[in-house]
Predicted model as a PDB file, atoms N, CA, C, CB and O in Angstrom, pLDDT in the B-factor column:
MODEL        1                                                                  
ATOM      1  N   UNK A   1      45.854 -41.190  29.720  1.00 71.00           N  
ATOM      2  CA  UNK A   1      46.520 -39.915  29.491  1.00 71.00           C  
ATOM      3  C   UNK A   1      47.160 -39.446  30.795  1.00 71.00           C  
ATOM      4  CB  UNK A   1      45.521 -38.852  28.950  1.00 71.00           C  
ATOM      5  O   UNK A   1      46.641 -39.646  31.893  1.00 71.00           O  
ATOM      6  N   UNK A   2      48.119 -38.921  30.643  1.00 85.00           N  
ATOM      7  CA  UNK A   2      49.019 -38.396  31.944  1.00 85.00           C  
ATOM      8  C   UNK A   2      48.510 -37.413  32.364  1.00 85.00           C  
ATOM      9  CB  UNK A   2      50.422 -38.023  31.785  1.00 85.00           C  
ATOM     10  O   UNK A   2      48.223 -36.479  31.615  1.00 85.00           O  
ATOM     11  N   UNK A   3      48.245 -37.394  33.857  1.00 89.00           N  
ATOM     12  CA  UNK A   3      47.599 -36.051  34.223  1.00 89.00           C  
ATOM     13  C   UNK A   3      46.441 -35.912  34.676  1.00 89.00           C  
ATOM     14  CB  UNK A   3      47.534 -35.287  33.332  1.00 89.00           C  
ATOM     15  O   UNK A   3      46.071 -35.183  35.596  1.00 89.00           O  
ATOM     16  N   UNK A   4      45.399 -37.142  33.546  1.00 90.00           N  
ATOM     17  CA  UNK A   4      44.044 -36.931  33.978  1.00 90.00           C  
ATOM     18  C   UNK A   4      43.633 -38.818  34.475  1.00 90.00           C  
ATOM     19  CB  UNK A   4      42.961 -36.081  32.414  1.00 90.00           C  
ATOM     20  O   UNK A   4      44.103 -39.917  34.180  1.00 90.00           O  
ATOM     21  N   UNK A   5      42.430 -38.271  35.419  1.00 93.00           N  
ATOM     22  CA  UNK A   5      42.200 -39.358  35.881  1.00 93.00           C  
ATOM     23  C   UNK A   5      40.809 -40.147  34.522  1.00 93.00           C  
ATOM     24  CB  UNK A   5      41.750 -38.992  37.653  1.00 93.00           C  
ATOM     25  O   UNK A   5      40.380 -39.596  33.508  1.00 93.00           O  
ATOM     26  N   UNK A   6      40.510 -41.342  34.999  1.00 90.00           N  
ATOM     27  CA  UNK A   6      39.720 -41.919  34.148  1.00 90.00           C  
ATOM     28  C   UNK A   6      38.862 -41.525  34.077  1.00 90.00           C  
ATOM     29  CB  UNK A   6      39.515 -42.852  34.173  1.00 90.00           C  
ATOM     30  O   UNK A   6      38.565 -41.365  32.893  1.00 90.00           O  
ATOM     31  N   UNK A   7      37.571 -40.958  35.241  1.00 89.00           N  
ATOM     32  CA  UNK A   7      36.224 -40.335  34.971  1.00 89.00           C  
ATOM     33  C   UNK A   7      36.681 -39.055  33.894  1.00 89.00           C  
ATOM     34  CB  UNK A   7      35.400 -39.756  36.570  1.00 89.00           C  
ATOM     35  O   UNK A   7      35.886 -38.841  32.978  1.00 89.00           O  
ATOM     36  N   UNK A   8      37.982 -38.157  33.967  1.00 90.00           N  
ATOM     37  CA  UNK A   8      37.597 -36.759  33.483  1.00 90.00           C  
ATOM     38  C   UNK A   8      37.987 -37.521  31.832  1.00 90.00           C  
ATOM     39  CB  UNK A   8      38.726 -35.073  34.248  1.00 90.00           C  
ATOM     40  O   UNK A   8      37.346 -37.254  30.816  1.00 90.00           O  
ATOM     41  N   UNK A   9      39.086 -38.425  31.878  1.00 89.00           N  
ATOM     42  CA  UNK A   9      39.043 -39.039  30.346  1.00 89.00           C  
ATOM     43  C   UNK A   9      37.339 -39.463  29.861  1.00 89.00           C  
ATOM     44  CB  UNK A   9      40.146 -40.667  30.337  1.00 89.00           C  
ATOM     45  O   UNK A   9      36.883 -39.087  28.782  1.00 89.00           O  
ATOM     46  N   UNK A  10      36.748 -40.075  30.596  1.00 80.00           N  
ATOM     47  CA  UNK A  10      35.660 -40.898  29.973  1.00 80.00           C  
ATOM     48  C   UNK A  10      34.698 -39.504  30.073  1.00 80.00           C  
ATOM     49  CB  UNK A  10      35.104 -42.530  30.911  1.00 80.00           C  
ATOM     50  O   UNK A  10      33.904 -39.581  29.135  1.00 80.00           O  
ATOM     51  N   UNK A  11      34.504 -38.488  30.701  1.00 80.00           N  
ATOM     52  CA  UNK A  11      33.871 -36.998  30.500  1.00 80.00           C  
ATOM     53  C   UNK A  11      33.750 -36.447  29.030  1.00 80.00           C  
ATOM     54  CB  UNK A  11      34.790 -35.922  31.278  1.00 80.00           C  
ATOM     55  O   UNK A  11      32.824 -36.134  28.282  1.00 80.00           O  
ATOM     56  N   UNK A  12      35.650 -36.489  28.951  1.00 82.00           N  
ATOM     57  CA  UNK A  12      35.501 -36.004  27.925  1.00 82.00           C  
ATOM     58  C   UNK A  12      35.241 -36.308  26.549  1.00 82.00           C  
ATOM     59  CB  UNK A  12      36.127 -35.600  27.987  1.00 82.00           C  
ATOM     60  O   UNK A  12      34.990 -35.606  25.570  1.00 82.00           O  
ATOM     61  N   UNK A  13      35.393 -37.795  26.771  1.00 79.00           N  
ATOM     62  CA  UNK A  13      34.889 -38.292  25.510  1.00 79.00           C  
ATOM     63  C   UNK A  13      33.480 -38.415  24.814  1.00 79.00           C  
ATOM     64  CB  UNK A  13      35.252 -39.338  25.542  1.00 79.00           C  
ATOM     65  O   UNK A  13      33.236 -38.258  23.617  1.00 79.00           O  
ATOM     66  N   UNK A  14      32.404 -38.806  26.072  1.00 74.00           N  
ATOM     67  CA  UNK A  14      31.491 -38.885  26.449  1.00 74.00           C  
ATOM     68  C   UNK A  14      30.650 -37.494  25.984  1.00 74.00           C  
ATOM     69  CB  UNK A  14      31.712 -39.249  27.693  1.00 74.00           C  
ATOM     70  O   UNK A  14      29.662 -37.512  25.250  1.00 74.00           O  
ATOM     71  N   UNK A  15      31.251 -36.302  26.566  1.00 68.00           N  
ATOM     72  CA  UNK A  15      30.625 -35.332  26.383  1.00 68.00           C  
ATOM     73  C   UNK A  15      31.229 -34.215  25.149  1.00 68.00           C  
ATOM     74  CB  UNK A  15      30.521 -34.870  27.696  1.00 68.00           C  
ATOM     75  O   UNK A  15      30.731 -33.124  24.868  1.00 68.00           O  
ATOM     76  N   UNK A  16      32.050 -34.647  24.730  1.00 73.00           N  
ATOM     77  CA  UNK A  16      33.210 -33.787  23.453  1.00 73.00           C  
ATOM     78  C   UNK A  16      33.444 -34.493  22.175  1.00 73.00           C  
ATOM     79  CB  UNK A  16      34.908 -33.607  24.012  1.00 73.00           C  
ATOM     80  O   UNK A  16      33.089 -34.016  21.097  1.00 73.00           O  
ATOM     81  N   UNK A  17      34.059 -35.665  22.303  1.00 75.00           N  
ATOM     82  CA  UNK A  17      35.014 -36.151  21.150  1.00 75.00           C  
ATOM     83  C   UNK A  17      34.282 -37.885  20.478  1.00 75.00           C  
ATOM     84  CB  UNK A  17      36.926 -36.356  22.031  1.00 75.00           C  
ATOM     85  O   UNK A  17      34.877 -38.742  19.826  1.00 75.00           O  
ATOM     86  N   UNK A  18      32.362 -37.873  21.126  1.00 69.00           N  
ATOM     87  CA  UNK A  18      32.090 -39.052  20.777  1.00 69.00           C  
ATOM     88  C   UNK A  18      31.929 -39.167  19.516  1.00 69.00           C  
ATOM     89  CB  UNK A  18      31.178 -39.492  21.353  1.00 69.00           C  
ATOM     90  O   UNK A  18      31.006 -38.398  19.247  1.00 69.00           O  
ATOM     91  N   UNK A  19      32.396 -39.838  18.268  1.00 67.00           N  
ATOM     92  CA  UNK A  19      31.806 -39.629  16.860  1.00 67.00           C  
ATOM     93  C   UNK A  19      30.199 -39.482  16.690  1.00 67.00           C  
ATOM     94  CB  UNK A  19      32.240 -40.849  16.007  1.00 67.00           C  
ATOM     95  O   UNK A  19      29.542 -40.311  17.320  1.00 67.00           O  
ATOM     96  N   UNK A  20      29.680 -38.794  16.130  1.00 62.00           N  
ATOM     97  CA  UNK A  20      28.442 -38.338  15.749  1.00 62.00           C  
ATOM     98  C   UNK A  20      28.089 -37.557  16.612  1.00 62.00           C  
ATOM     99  CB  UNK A  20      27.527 -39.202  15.535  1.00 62.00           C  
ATOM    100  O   UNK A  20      26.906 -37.501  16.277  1.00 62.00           O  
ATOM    101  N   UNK A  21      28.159 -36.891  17.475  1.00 65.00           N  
ATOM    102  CA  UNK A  21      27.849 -35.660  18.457  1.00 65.00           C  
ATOM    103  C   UNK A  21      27.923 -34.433  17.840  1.00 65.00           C  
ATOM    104  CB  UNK A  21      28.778 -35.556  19.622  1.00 65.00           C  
ATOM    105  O   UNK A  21      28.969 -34.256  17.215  1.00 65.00           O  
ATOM    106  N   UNK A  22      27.076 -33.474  17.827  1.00 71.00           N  
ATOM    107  CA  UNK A  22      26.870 -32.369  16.946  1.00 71.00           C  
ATOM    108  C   UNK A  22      27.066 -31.097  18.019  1.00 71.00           C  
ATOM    109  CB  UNK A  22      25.302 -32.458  16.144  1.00 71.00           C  
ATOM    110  O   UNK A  22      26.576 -31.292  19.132  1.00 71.00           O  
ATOM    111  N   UNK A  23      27.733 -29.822  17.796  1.00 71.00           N  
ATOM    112  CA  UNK A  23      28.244 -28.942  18.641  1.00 71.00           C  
ATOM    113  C   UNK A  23      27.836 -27.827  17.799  1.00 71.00           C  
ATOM    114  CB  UNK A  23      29.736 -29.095  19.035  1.00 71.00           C  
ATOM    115  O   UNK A  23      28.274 -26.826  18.367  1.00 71.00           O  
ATOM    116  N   UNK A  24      27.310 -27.529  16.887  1.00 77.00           N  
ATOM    117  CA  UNK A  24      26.774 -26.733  16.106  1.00 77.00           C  
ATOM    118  C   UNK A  24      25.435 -25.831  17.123  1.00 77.00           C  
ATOM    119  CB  UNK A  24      26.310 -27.696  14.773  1.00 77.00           C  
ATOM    120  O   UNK A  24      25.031 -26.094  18.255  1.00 77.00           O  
ATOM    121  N   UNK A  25      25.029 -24.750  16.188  1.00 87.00           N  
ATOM    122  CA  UNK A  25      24.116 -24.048  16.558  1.00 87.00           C  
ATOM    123  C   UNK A  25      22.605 -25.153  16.884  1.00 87.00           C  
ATOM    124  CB  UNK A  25      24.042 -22.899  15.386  1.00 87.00           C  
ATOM    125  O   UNK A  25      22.377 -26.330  16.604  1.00 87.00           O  
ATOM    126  N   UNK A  26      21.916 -24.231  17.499  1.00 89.00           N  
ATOM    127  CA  UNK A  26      20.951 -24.857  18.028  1.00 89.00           C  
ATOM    128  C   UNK A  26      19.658 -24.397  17.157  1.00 89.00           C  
ATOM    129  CB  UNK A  26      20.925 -24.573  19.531  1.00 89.00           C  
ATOM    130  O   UNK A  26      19.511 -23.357  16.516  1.00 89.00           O  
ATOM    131  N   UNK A  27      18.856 -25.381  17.311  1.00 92.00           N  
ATOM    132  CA  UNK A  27      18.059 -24.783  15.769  1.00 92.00           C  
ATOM    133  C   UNK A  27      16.212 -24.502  16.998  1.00 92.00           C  
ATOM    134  CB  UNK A  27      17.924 -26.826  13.714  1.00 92.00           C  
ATOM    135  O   UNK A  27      16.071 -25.033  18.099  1.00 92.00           O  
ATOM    136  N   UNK A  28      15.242 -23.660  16.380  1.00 95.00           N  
ATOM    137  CA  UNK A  28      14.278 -23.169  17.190  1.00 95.00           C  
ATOM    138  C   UNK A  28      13.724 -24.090  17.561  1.00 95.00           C  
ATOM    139  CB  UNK A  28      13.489 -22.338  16.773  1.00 95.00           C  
ATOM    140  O   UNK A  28      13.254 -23.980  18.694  1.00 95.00           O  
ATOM    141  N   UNK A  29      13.467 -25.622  16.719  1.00 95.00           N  
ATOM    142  CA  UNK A  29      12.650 -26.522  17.253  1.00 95.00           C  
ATOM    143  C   UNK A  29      13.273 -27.241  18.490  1.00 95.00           C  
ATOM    144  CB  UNK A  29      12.273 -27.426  16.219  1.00 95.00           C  
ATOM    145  O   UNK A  29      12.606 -27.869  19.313  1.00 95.00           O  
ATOM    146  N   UNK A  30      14.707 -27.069  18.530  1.00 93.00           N  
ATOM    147  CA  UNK A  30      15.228 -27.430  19.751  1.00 93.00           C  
ATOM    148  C   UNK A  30      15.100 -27.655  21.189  1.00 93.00           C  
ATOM    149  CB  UNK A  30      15.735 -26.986  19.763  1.00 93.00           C  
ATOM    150  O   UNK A  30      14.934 -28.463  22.102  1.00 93.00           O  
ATOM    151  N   UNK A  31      15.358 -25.928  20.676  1.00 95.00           N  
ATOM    152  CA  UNK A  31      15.351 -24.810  22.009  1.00 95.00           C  
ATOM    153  C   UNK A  31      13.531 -25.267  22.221  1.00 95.00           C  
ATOM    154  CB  UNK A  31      15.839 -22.516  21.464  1.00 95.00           C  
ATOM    155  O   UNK A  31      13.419 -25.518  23.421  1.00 95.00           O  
ATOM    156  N   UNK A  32      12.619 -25.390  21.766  1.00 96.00           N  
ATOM    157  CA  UNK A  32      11.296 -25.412  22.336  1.00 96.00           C  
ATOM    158  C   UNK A  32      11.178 -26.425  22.901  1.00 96.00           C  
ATOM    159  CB  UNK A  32      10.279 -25.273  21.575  1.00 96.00           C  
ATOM    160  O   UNK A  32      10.582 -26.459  23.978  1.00 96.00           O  
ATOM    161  N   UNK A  33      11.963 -28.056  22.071  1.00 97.00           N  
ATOM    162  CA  UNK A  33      12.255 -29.330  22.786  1.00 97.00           C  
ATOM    163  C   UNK A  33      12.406 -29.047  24.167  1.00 97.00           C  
ATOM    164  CB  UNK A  33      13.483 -30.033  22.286  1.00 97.00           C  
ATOM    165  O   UNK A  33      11.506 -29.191  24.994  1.00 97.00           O  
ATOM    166  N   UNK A  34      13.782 -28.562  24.455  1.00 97.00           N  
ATOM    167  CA  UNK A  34      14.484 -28.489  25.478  1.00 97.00           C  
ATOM    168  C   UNK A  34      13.677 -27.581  26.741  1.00 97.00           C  
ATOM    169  CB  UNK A  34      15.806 -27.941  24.971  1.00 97.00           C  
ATOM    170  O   UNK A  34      13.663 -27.891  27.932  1.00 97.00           O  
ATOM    171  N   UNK A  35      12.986 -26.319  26.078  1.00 96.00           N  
ATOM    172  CA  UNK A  35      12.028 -25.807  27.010  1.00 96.00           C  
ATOM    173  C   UNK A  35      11.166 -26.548  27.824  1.00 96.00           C  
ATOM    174  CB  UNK A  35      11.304 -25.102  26.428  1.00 96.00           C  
ATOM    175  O   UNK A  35      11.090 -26.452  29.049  1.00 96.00           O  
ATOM    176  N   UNK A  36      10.274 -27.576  26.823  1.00 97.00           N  
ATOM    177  CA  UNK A  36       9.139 -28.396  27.192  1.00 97.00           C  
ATOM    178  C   UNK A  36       9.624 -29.405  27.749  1.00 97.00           C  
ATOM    179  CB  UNK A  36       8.282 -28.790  26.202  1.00 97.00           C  
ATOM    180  O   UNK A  36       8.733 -30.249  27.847  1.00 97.00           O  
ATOM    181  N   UNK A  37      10.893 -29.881  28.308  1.00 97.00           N  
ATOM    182  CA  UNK A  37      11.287 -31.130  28.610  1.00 97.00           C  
ATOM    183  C   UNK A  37      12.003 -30.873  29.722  1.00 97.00           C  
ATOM    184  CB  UNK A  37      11.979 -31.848  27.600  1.00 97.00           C  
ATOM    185  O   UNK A  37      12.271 -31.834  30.443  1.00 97.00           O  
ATOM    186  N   UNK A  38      12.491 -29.461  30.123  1.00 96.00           N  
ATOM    187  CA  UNK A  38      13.099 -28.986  30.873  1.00 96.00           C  
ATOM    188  C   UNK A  38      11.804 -28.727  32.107  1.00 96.00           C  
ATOM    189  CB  UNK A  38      13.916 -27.852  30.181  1.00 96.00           C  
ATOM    190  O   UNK A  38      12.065 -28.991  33.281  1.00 96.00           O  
ATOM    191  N   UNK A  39      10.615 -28.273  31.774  1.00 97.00           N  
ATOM    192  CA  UNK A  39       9.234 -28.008  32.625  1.00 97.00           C  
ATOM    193  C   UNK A  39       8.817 -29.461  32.883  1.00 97.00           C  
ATOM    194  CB  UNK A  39       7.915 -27.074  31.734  1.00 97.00           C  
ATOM    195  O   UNK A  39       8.356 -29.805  33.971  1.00 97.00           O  
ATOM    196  N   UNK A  40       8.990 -30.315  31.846  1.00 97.00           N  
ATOM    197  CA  UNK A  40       8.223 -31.898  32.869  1.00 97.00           C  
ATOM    198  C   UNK A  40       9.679 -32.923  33.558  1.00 97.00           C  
ATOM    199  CB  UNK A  40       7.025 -33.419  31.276  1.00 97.00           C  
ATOM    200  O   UNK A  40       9.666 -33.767  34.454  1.00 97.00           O  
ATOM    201  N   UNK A  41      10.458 -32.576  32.981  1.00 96.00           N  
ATOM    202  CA  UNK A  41      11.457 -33.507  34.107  1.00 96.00           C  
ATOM    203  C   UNK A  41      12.677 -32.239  34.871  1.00 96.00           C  
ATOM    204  CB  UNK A  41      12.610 -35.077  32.933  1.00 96.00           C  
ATOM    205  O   UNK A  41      13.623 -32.822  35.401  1.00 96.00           O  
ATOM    206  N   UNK A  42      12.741 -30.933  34.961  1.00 95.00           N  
ATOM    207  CA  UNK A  42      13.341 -30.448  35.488  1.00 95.00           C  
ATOM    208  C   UNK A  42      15.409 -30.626  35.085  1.00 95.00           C  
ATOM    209  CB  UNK A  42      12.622 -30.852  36.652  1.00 95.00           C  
ATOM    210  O   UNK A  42      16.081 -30.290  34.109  1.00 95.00           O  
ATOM    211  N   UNK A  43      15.722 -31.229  36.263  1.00 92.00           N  
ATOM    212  CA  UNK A  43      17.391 -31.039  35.614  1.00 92.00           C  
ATOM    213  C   UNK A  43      17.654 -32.099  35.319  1.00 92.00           C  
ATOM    214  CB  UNK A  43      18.632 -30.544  36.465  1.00 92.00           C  
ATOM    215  O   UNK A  43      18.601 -32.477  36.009  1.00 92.00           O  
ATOM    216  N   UNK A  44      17.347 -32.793  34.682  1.00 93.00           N  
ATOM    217  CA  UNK A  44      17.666 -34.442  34.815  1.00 93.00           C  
ATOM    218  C   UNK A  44      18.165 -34.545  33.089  1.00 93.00           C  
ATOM    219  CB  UNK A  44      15.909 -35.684  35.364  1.00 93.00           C  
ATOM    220  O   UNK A  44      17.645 -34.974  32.059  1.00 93.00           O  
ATOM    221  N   UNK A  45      19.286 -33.981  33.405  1.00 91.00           N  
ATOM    222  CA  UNK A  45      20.035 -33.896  32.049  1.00 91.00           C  
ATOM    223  C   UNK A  45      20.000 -35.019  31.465  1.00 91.00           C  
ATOM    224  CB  UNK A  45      21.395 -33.522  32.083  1.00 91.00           C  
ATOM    225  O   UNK A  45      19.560 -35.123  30.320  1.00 91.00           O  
ATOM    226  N   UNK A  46      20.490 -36.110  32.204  1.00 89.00           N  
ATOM    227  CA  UNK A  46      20.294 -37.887  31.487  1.00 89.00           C  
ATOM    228  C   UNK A  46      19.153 -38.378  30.704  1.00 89.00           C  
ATOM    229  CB  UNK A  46      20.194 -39.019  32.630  1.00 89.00           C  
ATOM    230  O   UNK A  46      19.195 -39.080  29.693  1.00 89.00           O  
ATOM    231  N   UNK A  47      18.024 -37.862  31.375  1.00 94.00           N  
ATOM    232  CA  UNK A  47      16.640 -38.249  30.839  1.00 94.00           C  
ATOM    233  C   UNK A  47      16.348 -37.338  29.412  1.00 94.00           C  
ATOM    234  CB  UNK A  47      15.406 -37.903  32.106  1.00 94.00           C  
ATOM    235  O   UNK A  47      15.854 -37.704  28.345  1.00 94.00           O  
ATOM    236  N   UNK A  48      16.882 -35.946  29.863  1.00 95.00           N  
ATOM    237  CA  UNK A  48      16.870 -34.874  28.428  1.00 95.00           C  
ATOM    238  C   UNK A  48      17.393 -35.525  27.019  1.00 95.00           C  
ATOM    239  CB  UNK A  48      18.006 -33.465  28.696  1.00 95.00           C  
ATOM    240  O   UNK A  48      16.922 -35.709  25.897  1.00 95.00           O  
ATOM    241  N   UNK A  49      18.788 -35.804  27.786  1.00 91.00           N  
ATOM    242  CA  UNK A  49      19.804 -36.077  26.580  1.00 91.00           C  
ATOM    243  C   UNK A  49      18.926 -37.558  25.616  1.00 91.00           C  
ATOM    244  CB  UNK A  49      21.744 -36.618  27.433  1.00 91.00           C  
ATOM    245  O   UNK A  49      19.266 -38.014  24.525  1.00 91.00           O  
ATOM    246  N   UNK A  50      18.101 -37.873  26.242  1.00 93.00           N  
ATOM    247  CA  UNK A  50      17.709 -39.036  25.668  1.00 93.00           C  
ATOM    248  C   UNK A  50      17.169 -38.905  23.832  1.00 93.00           C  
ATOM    249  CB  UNK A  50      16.490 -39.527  26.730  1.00 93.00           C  
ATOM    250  O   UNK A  50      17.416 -39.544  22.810  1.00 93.00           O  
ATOM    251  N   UNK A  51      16.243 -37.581  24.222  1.00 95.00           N  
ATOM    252  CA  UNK A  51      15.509 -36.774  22.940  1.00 95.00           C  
ATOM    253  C   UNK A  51      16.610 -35.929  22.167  1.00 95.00           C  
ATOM    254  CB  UNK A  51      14.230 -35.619  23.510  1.00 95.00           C  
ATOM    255  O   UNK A  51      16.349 -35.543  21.027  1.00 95.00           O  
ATOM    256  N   UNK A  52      17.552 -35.699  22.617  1.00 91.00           N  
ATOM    257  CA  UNK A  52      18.879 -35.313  21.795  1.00 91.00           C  
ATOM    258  C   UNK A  52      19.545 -36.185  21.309  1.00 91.00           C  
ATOM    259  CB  UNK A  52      19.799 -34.679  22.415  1.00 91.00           C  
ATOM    260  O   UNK A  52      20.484 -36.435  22.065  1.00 91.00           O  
ATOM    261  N   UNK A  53      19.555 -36.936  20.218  1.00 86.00           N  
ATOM    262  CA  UNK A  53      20.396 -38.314  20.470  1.00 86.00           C  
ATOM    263  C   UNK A  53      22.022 -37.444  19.935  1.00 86.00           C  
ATOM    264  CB  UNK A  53      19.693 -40.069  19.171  1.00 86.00           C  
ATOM    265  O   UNK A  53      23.118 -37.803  20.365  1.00 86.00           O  
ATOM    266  N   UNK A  54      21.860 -36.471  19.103  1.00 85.00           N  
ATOM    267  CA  UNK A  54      23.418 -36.267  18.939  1.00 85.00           C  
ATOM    268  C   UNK A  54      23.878 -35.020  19.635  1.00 85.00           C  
ATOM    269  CB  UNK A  54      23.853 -36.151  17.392  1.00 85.00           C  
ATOM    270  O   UNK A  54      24.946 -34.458  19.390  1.00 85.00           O  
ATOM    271  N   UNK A  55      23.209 -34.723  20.304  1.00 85.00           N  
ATOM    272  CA  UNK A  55      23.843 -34.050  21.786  1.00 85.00           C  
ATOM    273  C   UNK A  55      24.229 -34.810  22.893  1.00 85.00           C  
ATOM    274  CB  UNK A  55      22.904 -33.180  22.461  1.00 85.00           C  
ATOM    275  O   UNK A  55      23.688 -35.816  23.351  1.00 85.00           O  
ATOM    276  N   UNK A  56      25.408 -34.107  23.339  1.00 80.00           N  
ATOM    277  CA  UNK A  56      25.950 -34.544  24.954  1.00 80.00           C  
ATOM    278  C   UNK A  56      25.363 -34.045  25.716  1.00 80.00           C  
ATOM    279  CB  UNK A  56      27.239 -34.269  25.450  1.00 80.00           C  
ATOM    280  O   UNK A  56      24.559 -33.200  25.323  1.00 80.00           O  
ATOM    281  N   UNK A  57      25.471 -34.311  27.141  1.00 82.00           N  
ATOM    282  CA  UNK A  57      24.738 -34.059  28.265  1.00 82.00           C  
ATOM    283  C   UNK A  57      25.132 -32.816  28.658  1.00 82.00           C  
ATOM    284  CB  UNK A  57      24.865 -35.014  29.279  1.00 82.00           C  
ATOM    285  O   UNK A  57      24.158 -32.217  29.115  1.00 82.00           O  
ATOM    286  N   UNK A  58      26.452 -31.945  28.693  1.00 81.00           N  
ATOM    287  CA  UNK A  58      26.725 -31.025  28.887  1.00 81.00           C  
ATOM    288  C   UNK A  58      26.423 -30.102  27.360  1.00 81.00           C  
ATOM    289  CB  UNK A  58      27.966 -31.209  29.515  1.00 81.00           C  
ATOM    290  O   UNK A  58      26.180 -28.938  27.677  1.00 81.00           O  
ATOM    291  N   UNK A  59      26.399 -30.194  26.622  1.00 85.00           N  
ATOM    292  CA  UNK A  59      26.068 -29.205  25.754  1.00 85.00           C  
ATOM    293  C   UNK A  59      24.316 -28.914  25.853  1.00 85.00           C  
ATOM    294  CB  UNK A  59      26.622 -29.706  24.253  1.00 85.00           C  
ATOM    295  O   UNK A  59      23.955 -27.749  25.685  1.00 85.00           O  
ATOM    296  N   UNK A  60      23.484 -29.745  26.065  1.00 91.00           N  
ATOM    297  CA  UNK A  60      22.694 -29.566  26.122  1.00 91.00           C  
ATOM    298  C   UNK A  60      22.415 -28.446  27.663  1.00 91.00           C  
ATOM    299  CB  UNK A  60      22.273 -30.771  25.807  1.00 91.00           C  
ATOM    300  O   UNK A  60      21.969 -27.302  27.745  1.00 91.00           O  
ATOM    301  N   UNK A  61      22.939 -29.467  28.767  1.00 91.00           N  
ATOM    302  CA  UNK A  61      22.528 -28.586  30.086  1.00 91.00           C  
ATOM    303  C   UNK A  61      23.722 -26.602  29.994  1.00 91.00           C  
ATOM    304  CB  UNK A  61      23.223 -30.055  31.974  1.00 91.00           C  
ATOM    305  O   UNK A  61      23.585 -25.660  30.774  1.00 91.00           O  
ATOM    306  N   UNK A  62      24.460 -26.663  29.088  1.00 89.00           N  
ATOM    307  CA  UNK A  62      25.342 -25.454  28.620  1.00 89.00           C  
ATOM    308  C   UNK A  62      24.010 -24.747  28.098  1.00 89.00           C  
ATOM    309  CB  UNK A  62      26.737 -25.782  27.334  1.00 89.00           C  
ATOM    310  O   UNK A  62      23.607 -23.801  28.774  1.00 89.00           O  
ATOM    311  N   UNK A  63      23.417 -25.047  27.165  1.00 92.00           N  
ATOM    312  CA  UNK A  63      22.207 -24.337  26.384  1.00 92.00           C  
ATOM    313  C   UNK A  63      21.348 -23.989  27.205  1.00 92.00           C  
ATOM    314  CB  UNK A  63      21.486 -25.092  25.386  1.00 92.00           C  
ATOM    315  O   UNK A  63      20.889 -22.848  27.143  1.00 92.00           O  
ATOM    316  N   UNK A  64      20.945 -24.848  28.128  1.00 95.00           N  
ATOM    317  CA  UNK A  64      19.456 -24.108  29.215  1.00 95.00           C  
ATOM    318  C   UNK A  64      20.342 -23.024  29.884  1.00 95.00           C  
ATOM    319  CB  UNK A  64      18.529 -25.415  30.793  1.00 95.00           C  
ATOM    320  O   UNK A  64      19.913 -21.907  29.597  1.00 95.00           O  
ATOM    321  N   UNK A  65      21.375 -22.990  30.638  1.00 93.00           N  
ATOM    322  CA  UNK A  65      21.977 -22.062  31.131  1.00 93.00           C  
ATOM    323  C   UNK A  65      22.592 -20.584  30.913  1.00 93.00           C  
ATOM    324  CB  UNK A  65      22.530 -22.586  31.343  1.00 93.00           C  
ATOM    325  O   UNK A  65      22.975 -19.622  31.578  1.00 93.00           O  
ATOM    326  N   UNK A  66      22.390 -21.170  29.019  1.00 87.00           N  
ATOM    327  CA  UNK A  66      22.408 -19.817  27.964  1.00 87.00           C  
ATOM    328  C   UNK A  66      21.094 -19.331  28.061  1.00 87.00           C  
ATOM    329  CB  UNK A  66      22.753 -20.120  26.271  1.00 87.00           C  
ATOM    330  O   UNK A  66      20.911 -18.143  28.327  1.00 87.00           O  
ATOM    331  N   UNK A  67      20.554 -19.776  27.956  1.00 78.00           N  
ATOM    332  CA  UNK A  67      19.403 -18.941  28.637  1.00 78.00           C  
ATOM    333  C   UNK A  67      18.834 -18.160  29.563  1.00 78.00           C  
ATOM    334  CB  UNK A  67      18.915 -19.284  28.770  1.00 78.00           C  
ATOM    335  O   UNK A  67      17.658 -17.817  29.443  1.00 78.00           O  
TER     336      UNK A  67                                                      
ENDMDL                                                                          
END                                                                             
């Protein structure tokens, strides 16, 4: 794409436009996931995203920050 370099292309795909990635509301059992996983590995969004399988890495680390 003109304009953008390859990491922010592969960003955005990665974190926006991958098929099956869900951007919807966040449901309570989540948010408690994400609590309890956020207290034993801290920011390590990569390791998080693991237990999210149809979350991206930024929507997920977007949600702790809504907080």
């Amino acid at each position: 794409m003109e304009g953008r370099t390859t990491k922010q292309c592969r960003d955005r795909y990665l974190n926006y436009l991958m098929p099956g990635y869900f951007q919807g509301e966040w449901s309570k059992e989540e948010d408690e996931l994400l609590i309890k996983l956020y207290k034993e590995y801290g920011s390590k969004w990569s390791v998080i995203k693991k237990f999210f399988p149809r979350r991206g890495c930024n929507n997920i680390k977007g949600r702790w920050y809504y907080f």
